[in-house]
C-alpha positions in Angstrom: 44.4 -1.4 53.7 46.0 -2.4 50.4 43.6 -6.0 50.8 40.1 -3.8 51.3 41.1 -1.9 48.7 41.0 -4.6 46.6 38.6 -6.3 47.8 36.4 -3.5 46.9 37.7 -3.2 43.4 36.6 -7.1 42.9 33.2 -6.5 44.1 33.0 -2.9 42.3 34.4 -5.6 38.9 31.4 -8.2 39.8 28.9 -5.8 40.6 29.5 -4.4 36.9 29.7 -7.9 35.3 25.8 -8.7 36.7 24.5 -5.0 36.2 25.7 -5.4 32.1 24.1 -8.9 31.7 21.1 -7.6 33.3 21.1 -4.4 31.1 21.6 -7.2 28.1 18.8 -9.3 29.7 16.3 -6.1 29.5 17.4 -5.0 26.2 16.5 -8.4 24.6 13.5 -8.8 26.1 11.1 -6.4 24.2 12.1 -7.5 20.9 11.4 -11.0 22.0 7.7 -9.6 23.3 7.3 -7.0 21.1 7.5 -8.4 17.6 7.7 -6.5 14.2 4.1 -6.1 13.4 5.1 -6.8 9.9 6.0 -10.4 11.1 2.6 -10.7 13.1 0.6 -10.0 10.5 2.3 -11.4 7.4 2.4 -15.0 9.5 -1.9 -15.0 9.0 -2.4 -17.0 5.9 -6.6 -16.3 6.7 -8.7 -13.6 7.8 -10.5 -14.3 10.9 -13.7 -14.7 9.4 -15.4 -11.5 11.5 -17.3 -8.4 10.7 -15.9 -6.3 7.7 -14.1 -3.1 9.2 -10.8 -1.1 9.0 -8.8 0.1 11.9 -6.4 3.3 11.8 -5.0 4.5 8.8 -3.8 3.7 5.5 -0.4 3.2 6.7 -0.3 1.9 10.3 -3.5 -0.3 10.7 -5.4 -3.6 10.2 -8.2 -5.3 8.9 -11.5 -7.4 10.4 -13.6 -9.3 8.0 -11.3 -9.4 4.6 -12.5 -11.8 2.1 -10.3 -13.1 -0.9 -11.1 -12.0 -4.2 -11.2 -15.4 -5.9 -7.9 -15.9 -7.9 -9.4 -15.7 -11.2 -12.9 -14.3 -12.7 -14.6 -13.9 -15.9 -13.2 -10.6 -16.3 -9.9 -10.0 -13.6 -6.7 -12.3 -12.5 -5.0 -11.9 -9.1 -1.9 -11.6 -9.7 1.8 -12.7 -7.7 -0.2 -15.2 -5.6 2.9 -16.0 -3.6 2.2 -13.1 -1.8 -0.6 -13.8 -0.4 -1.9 -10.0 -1.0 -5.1 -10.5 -2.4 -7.6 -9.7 0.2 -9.6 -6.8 1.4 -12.3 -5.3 2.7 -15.7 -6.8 0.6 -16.3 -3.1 -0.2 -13.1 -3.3 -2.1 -13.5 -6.5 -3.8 -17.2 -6.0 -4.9 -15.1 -2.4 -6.6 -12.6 -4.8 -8.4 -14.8 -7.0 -10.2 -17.6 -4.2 -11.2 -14.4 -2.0 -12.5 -12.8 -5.3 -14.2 -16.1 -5.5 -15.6 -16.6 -2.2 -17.1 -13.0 -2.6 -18.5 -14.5 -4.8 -21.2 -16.5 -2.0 -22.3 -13.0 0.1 -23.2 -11.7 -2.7 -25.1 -9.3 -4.8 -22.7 -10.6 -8.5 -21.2 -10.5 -7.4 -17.9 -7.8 -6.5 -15.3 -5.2 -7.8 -13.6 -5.1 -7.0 -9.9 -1.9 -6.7 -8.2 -1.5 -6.4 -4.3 -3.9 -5.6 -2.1 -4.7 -6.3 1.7 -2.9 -9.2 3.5 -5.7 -11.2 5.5 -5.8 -9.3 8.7 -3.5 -6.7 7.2 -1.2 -4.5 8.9 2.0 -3.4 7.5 3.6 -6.0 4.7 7.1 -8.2 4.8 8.1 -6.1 1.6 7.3 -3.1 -0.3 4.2 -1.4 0.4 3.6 1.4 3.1 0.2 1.6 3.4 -2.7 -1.5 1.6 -2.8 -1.9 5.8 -6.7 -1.3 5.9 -8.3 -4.1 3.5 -9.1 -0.4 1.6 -5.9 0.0 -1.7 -5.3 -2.4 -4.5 -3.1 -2.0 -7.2 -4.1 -2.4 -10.8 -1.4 -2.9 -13.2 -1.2 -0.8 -16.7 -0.8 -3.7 -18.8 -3.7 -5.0 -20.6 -4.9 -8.7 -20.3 -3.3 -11.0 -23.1 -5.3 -14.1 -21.7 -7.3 -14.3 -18.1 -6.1 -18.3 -18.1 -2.7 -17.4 -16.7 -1.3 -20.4 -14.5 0.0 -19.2 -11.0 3.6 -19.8 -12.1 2.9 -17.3 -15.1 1.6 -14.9 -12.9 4.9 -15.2 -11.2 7.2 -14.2 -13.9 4.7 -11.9 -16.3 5.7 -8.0 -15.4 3.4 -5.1 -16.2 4.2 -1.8 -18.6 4.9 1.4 -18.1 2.8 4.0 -19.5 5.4 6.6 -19.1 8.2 6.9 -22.1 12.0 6.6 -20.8 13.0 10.2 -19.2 9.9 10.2 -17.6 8.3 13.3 -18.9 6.0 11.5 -21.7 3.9 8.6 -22.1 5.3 5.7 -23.9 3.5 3.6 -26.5 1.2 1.9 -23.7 -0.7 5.2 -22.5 -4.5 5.0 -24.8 -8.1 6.4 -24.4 -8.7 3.0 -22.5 -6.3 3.8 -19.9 -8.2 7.1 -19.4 -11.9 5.6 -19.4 -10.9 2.5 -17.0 -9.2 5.7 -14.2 -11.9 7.5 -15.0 -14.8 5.0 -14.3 -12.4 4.3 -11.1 -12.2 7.6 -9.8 -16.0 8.2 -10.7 -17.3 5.5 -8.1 -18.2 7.5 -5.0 -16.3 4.5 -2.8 -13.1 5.8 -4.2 -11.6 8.9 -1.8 -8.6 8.6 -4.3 -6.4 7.7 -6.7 -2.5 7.2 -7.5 -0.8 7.4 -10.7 2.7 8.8 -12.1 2.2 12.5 -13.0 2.7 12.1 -16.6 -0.5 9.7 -16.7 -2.5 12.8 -14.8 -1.4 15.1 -17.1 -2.3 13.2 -20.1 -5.8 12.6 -18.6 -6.2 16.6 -18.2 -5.5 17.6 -21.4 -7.2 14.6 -23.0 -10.6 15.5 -20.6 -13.4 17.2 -22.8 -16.1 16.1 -20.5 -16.8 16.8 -16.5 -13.6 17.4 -15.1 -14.6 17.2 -11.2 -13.2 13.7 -10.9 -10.0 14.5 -11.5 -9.1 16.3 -8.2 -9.2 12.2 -7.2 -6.3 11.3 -8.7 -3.3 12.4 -7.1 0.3 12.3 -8.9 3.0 10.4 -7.4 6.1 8.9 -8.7 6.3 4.8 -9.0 2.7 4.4 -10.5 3.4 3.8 -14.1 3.3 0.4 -13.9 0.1 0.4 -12.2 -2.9 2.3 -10.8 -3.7 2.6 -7.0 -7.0 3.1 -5.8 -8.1 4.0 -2.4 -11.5 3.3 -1.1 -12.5 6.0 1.7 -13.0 4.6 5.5 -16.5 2.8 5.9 -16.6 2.3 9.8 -15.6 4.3 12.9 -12.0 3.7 14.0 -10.9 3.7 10.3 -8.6 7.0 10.1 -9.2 8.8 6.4 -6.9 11.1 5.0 -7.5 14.1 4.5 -9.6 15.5 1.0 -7.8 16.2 -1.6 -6.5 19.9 -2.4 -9.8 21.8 -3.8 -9.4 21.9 -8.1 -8.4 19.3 -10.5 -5.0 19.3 -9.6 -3.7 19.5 -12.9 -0.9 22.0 -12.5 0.5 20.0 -8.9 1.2 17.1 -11.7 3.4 19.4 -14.5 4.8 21.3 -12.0 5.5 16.8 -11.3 7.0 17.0 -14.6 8.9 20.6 -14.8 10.6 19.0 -11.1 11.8 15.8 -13.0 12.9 18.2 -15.8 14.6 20.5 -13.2 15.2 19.1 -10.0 14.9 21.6 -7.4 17.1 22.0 -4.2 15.8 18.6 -2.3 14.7 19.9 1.1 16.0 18.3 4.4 15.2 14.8 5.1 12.6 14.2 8.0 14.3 12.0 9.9 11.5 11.4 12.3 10.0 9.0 9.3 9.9 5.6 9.9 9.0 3.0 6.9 5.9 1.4 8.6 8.2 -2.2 8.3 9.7 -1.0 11.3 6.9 -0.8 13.5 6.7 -3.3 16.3 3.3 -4.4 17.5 3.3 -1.9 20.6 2.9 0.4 18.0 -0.2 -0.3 16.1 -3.7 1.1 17.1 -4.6 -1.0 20.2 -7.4 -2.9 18.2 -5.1 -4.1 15.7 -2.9 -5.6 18.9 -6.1 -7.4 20.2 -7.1 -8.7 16.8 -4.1 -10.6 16.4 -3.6 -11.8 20.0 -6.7 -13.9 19.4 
């Protein structure tokens, strides 16, 4: 009896041994077949040369047909070409040059454009949580000293904040050229909307003497001092846009911004159902975006 018994406890030892090695074996096998998409779609250094069109949202989608706005123009630089980040939807990159353009009408040589789209794009290896849709760009604050930066200096050169330290005023930086470039941006009928910190909004609403309906474009958020982010809306089916901006000019959303920074108020629960789009594996992305870069 005491032999069975052990017996039994051997095979009971062995049959444990092979069922944790095979739960091992199926718990590594999805991350080997199931990629970050962030590490799908960063890997394409081109677009794939198709039809222009966005798929999904802002934040968890990718891109047919990008085109590369040329590194450098009469009147705009790309700038941190390491990246790889400056592509997008020609809708987006025919915007860039006109507004670069119309910059040298307030007084600066043009603009320097930060990131973008990646080629296909998708969610990014760093930063960014949306620019997944060929459709955002980033323009920095700083004006152009010189449009004949070398790609090393493009590297190392930083843009300026428009905000003062403390972050309730704007520093130094902030002019009537700042306003008229946003402006012209948020005036172009492509654009569905447009990012800045709340002390630049605020600054643009009490500066305003003129028609004030392009203002409910540009929507306060915090980490835009440095730069500008525009959003063209969605020009194809299965392109997601968000929703319309609150009715108004949203002028009192950005100082309440300001009174909050002033006077933090209790910080409501975190939702821990978010999820930094970085994280999202392949499986997850809109179905089109999976058979876009399976080809």
């Amino acid at each position: 009896m005491g032999q069975t018994r052990g017996r039994a406890r051997a095979v009971i030892r062995n049959l444990k041994t092979i069922l944790a090695a095979a739960a091992m074996a199926v718990l590594a096998i999805p991350a080997a077949a199931d990629p970050l998409a962030k590490d799908v779609f960063g890997a394409f250094r081109t677009s794939n040369g198709g039809p222009a069109a966005a798929f999904g949202g802002y934040s968890r989608g990718c891109a047919s047909g990008n085109i590369q706005l040329p590194e450098t123009g009469p009147t705009w630089q790309a700038m941190r070409l390491s990246r790889n980040r400056n592509w997008g939807n020609p809708q987006l990159v025919d915007f860039l040059i006109g507004l670069s353009q119309q910059a040298t009408r307030y007084g600066w040589a043009g603009l320097y454009i930060g990131d973008m789209s990646q080629p296909l794009g998708g969610p990014m290896t760093s930063g960014h949580a949306s620019h997944q849709i060929g459709l955002d760009a980033d323009i920095w604050m700083l004006p152009p000293a010189s449009l004949r930066l070398s790609p090393a200096q493009r590297e190392k050169l930083s843009s300026q904040s428009v905000v003062a330290k403390g972050g309730v005023a704007p520093s130094r930086l902030w002019s009537a050229s700042h306003h008229a470039i946003i402006r012209a941006a948020a005036s172009d009928p492509r654009v569905a909307r447009i990012f800045v910190d709340p002390v630049a909004k605020v600054m643009m609403c009490n500066e305003e003497r003129g028609n004030r309906a392009y203002l409910r474009k540009i929507r306060p958020i915090n980490n835009h001092d440095y730069h500008f982010h525009v959003r063209l809306a969605c020009t194809n089916q299965g392109c997601e846009n968000q929703a319309a901006p609150p009715p108004g000019d949203g002028c009192a959303e950005a100082e309440q911004w300001i009174r909050n920074r002033i006077n933090p108020p209790p910080q409501p629960p975190g939702d821990s159902d978010y999820r930094h789009p970085r994280s999202f594996r392949l499986s997850e992305m809109p179905r089109t975006c999976q058979a876009l870069v399976a080809r």
